[in-house]
C-alpha positions in Angstrom: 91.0 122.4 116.9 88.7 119.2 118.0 90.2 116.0 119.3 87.8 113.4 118.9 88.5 110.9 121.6 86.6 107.8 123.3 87.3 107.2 127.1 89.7 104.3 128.0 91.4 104.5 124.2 94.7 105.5 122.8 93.1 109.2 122.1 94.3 109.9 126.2 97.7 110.8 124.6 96.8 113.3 122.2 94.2 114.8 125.5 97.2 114.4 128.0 100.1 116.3 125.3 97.2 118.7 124.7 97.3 119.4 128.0 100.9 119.8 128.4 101.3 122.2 125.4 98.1 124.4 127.0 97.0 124.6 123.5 93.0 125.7 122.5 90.6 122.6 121.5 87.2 121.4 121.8 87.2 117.6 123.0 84.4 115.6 121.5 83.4 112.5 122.4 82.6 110.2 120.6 80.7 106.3 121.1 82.9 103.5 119.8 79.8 101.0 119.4 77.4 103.5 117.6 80.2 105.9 116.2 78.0 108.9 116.5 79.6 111.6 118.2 78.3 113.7 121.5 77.0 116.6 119.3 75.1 114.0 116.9 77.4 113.6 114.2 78.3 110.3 112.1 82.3 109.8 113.8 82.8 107.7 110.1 82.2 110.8 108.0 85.1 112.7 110.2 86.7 109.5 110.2 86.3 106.8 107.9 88.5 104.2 109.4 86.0 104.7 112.6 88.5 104.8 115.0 90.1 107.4 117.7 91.4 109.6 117.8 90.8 112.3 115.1 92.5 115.9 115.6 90.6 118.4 112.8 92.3 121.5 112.3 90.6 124.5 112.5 91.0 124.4 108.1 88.9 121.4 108.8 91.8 118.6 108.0 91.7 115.6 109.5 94.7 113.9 111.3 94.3 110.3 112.4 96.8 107.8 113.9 98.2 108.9 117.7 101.7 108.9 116.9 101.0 111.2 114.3 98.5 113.2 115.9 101.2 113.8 118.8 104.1 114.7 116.5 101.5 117.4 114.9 100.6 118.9 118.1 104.5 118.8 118.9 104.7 121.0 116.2 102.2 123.5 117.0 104.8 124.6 119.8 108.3 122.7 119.5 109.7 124.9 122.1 107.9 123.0 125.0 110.1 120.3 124.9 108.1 117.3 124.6 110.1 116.2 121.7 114.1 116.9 121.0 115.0 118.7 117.5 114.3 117.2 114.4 117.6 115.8 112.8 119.3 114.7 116.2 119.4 111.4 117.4 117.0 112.2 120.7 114.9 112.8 117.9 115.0 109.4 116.6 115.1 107.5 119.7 111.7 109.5 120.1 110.5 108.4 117.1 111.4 104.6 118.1 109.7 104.4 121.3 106.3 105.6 119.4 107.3 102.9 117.1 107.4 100.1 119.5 104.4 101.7 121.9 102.1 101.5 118.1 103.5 98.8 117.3 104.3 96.3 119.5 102.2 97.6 122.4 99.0 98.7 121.4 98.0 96.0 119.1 98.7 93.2 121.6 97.0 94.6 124.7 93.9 95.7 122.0 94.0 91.8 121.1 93.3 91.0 124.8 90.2 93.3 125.2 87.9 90.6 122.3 87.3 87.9 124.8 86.0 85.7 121.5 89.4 84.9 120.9 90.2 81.0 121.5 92.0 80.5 124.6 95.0 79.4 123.1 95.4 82.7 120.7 94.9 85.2 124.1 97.9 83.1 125.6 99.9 83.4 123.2 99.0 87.3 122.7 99.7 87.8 126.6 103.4 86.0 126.3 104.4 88.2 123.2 103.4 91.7 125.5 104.9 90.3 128.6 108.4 90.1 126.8 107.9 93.5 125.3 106.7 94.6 129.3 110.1 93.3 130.4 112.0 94.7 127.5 110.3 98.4 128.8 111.2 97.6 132.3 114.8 96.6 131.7 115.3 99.9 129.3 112.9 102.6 131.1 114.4 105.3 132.3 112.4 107.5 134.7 115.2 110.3 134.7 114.3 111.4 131.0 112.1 114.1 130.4 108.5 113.8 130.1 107.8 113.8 126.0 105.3 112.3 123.7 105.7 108.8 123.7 105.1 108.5 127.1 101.8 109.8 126.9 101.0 107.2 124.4 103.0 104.8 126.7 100.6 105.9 129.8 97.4 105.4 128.1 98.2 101.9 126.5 99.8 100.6 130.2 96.5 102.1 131.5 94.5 99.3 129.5 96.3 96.5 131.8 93.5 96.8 134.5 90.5 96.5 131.5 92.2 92.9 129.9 92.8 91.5 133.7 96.6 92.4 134.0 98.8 94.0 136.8 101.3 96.7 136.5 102.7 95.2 139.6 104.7 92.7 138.5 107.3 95.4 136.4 107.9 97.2 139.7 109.6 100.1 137.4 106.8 100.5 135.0 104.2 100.3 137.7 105.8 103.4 139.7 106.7 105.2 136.3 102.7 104.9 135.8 102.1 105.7 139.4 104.3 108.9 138.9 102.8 109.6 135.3 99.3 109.6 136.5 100.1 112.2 138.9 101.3 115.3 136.1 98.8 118.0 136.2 98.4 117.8 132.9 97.6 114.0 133.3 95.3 114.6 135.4 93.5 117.3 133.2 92.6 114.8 130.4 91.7 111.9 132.4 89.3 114.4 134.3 88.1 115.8 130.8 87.6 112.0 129.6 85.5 110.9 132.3 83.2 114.4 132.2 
């Protein structure tokens, strides 16, 4: 397998789970602003949409979109425990928490990173994530088992710092991330990322 990843993007999930399942890949990196990958290759012709991160499978499909990549790699080795069964309702609470992380996370800390934005529109963008922020800090609970969604959950919080934001006023989230950050497997990917 390759994982196609850019530092400091949502592709630090599928590195961190790849990590925690100990499964084989090749991480390539590629260059958001030119799209051309480390070993010279046009990223848009392994991935049209031009984004990270892209998992190709040793038959040579392509699989796009982090939650997705991560319930794919799940697959590869269910037994690890980084997702409940299929079917029960652990599974669907799973399946929510990528949701909301894709949905109502991701897009609104991405907004913050395009400084062109008027004012008025990055406000507004900052007050819609701080009422997610609190929602996660009133509902997270640091007793559950590691599992997929919050490695996509690490890497988006980890995009606070970049758009100007501190962890430190959601006391709970800021340890969680403290904590999270120190996982072996954590620190794998982040070390691969910056190599």
């Amino acid at each position: 397998m390759k994982l196609y990843f850019a530092p400091n993007t949502c592709s630090l999930a599928s590195h961190i789970v790849l990590e925690e399942l100990g499964l084989p890949y090749q991480a390539v990196k590629v260059n958001n602003q030119t799209k051309r990958t480390a070993d010279d290759q046009d990223y848009l012709t392994i991935n049209p949409k031009g984004y990270v991160a892209a998992l190709v499978r040793d038959d040579g499909e392509v699989i796009t979109e982090a939650p997705v990549i991560l319930q794919y790699l799940d697959s590869l080795k269910p037994d690890a425990g980084l997702a409940p069964p299929a079917g029960s309702l652990e599974r669907w609470r799973l399946l929510e928490r990528l949701n909301f992380i894709g949905s109502e996370l991701h897009p609104k800390v991405a907004l913050l990173f395009n400084r062109d934005w008027p004012e008025a529109v990055l406000h507004s963008a900052r007050e819609k994530l701080f009422k997610r922020v609190d929602y996660l800090e009133g509902h997270l609970d640091p007793q559950r088992p590691f599992d997929l969604s919050d490695a996509y959950l690490f890497a988006v919080l980890g995009w606070f710092t970049r758009v100007g934001l501190s962890l430190s006023q959601w006391p709970r989230l800021h340890s969680w991330h403290q904590a999270t950050a120190q996982r072996p497997a954590v620190q794998r990917a982040l070390a691969a990322q910056e190599a």
